[in-house]
N, C-alpha and C positions, 0 to 999 in steps of 0.2 A: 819480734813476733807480734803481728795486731789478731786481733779480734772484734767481732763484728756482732750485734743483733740484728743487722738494716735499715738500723737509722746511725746507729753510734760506733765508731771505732773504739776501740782502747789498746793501751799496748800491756803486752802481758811481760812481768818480769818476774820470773820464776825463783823461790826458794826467797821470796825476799824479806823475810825479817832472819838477822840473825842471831842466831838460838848457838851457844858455845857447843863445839864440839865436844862429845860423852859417850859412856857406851849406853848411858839411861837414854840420851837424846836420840840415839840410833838405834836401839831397841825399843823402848815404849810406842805402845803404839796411842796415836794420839788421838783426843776424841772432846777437842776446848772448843768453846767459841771463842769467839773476839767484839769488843767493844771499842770507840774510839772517844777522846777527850775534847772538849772542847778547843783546844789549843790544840790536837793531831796527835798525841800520845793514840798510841794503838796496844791494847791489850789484850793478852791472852796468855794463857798456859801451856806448864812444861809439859812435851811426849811423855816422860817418864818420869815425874818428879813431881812432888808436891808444893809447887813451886809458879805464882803469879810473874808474869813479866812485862815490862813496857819498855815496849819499842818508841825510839823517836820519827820523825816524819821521812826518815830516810834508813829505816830498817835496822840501824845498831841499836842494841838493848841498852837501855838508859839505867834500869832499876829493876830489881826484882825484889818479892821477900814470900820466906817461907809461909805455909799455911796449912790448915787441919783437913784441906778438902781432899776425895780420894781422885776429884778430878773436878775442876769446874768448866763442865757441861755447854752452862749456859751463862753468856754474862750478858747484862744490860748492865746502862749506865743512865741515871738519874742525877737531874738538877734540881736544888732545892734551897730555894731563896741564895741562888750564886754558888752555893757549896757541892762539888757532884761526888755521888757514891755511887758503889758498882752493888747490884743484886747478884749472888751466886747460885748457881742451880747447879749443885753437888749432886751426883743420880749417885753415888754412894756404890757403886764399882766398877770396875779396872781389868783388863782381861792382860793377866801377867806374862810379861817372859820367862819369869822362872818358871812357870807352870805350863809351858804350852802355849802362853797366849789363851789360857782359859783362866775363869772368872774365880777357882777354889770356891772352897766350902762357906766361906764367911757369909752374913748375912749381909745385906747393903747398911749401909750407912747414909742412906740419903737424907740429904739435908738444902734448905734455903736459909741465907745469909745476906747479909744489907753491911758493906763493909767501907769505910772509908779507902781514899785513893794512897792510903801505906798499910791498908790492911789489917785496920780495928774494926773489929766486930761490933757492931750498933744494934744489930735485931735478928733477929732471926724467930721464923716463924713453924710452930707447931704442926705437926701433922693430925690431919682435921682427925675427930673422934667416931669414925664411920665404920657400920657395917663391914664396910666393902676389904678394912686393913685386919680387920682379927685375924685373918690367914694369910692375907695378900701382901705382897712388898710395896715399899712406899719408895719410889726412886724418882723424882723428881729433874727435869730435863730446861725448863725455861721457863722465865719471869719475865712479866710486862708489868708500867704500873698505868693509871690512870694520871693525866695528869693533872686534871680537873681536881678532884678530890683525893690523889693521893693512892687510890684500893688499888692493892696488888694482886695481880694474876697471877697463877702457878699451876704451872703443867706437872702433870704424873704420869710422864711420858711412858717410860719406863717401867713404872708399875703399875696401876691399875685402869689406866686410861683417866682421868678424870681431869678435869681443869678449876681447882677452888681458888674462889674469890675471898679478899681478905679485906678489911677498911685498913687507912694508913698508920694504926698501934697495932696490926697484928692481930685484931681479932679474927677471927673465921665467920664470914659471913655466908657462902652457899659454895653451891657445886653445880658445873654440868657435865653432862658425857654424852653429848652428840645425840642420843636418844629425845631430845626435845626438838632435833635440828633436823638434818638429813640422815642421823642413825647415829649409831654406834661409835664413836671413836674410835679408830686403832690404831696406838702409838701418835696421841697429842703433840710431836717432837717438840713442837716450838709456838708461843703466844707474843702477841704483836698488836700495840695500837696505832691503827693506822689515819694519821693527822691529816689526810690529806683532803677530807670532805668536809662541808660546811659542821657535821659534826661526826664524833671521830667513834670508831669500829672496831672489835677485838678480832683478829686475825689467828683462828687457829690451822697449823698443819695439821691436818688428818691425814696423817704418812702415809702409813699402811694401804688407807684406803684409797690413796690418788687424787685429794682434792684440800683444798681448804672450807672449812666452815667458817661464816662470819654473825657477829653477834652486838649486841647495842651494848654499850657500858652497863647495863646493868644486870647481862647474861641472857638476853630476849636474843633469840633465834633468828637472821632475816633472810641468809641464803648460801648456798654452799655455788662452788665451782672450780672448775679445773678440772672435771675428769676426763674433759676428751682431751688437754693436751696439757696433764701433769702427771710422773709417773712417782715420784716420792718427795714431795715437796716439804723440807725440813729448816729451812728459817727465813727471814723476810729481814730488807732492810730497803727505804726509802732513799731514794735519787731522785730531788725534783718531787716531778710529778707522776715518776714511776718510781712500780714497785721493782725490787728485785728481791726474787725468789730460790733459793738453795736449792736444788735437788739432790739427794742423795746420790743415787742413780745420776751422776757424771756428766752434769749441764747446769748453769741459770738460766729461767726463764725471766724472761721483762716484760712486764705488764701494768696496763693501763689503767687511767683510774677508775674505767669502768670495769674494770677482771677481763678484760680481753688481751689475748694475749698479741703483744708486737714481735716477738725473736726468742731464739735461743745466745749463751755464749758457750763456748769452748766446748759444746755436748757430743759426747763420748757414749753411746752408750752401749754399745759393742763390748768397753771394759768390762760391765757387768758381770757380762756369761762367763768370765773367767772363773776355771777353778781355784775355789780362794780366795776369790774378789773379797776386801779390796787390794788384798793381797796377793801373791801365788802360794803355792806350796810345795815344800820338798820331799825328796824321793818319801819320805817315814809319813807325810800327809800334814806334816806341821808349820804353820805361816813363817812365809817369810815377807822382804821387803820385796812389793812388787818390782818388776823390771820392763812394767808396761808402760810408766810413764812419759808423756809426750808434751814438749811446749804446747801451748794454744787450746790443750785438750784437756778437759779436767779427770778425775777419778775417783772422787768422794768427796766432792762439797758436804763438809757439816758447818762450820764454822761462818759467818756473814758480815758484815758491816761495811757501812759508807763513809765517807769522810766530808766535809763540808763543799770538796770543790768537786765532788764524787765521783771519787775514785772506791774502788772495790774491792775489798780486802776479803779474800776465804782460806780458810784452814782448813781443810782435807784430812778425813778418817782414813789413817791408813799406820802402818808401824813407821816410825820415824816421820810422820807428819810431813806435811809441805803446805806450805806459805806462799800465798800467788797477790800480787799486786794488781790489778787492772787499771794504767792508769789513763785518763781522759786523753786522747791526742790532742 
């Protein structure tokens, strides 16, 4: 099966990292990014399992090792004088099998993490002392760092909308929330420095509201876009000299390095209106594994990353996950 934006083929090869079969594997429903290594290691997490995994450049799992996250969300990968670590963006809950596929009573546990490539914790950064958490949940959905100086970004996707900036120990330096930009934030999903200009740009998804907001490394406001032809744009990874763009809502967009858009891939977005999306549902109204899925056509892009020869690697929000390859013809 190929696929097309209108300038670039790729060929799509479905389900292709593999994950051991389980019934956590085929039950969880999955909700990781993905990261890749300099050498092609591709990383990302278990459906159902608290559990990091690396795949090699041809999809067998090379190595996994347990971990404290209730799910990592969001992963970036940083380099740092030769040595790379992954950032974790734990949003701190999980919408169970046993329960329905609902979230229970417990409170989030969200959390960010800075871990080595065998999963030693190195840092991890506080949750800022603001107004905004004395009642509100802190869930946390994706990190970007600077690579200039190091300050890390981090999205509150999932709880309170905000994006705070950190210097490279972890202090808390400031906050925005769209309200200085083109408004409001809703659902930050994903933060992203985008290297591709003489100087480089914080790239936020504003999900909810159908666009990206873009920002100067030091959180200065410069212009938003996307809303006439993005409909849930949830994470970003660089090919070249285009972007490519996550939609949740069941397509990438590829875009230019001025924010125009050149194509979609694989968009689906008919899956949507399904009852239960991203799932279906049975007779009692409780998800199950969808049975809409189609080569060539996506169904929940969450997950994103490039590879150096750029190739396109997404993990899909859905119970028992799917792993799609895009690779360069």
């Amino acid at each position: 099966m190929r696929v097309g934006d209108g300038q670039t083929e790729y060929q799509w090869t479905e389900d292709w990292a593999e994950i051991p079969p389980s019934e956590s594997a085929t039950n969880g429903w999955a909700h990781n990014g993905v990261a890749i290594t300099a050498s092609g290691d591709v990383i990302s997490f278990h459906p159902g399992e608290s559990t990091m995994m690396v795949f090699d450049s041809q999809g067998k799992l090379a190595r996994s090792w347990q971990t404290d996250f209730t799910d990592a969300h969001g992963i970036t990968i940083v380099n740092e004088a030769g040595v790379e670590y992954l950032w974790v963006a734990d949003n701190g809950r999980k919408r169970a099998y046993a329960l329905g596929y609902e979230y229970g009573d417990a409170e989030s546990t969200g959390q960010a993490v800075k871990i080595t490539l065998d999963g030693e914790i190195v840092q991890r950064l506080d949750r800022p002392d603001l107004p905004v958490y004395e009642t509100g949940m802190y869930s946390p959905t994706s990190v970007a760092v600077n690579g200039a100086n190091g300050d890390v970004w981090l999205a509150d996707g999932y709880g309170q909308s905000y994006v705070h900036r950190y210097d490279s120990s972890g202090n808390y330096l400031s906050s925005i929330n769209g309200e200085e930009g083109a408004g409001r934030f809703a659902t930050p999903h994903s933060v992203f420095v985008d290297t591709r200009k003489a100087e480089d740009e914080l790239y936020v998804s504003d999900r909810a509201n159908g666009r990206v907001q873009v920002y100067d490394m030091e959180g200065g406001f410069k212009r938003a876009f996307g809303s006439d032809y993005l409909t849930t744009p949830s994470a970003f990874a660089i090919q070249g000299d285009k972007l490519i763009i996550a939609e949740l809502n069941a397509r990438l967009a590829v875009v230019d390095a001025k924010d125009m858009l050149i194509g979609y891939l694989g968009g689906n977005l008919d899956v949507t209106n399904v009852a239960g999306w991203p799932n279906n549902l049975d007779d009692a109204g409780v998800p199950v594994r969808t049975s809409l899925l189609e080569s060539g056509k996506f169904n929940s892009p969450h997950g994103l990353a490039v590879d150096s020869a750029g190739n396109i690697y997404v993990s899909e929000w859905l119970i028992g996950g799917r792993f799609i390859r895009l690779g360069l013809a």
